[in-house]
N, C-alpha and C positions, 0 to 999 in steps of 0.2 A: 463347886464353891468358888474356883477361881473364875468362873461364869460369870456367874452374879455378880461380884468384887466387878469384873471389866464393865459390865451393863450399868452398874451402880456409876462408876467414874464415867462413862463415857456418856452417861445421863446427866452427872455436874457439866461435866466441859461442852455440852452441848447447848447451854444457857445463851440464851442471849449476852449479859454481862459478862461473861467469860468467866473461867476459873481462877480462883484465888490462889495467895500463896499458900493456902492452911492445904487447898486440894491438890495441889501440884507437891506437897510436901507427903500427905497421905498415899499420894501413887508412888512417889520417890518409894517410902518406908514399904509397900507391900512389893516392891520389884527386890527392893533388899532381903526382905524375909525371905520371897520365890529364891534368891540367890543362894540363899544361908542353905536351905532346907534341900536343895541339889546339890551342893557339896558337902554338905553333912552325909547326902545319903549315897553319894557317887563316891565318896572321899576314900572308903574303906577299899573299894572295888577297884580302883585305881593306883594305890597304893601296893595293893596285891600283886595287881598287870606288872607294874611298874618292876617290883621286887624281881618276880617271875623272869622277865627281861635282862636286868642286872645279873640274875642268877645264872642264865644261857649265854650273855656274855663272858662273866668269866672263868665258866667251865668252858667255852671253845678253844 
């Protein structure tokens, strides 16, 4: 999906007239989502490490 998403943009920006602000703002908002959606889904998993870490620390 995010295939297609890049093929799709890199099909506007490759216009002769160049890309607008509407499509420079649409890549801004789908790099944001991509961001949201890896820390949403990395967030728990790291929070864990992290704990685990703290925990080894101050049992030494």
């Amino acid at each position: 999906m995010m295939t297609k998403l890049y093929v799709r943009a890199r099909t506007l920006m490759d216009r002769e007239d160049g890309a607008t602000a509407v499509e420079y703002g649409l890549m801004v908002a789908l790099i944001a989502v991509a961001i949201m959606v890896t820390v949403g889904l990395l967030g728990g998993a790291l929070d864990g490490l992290f704990e685990r870490v703290r925990a080894a620390i101050a049992g030494a």
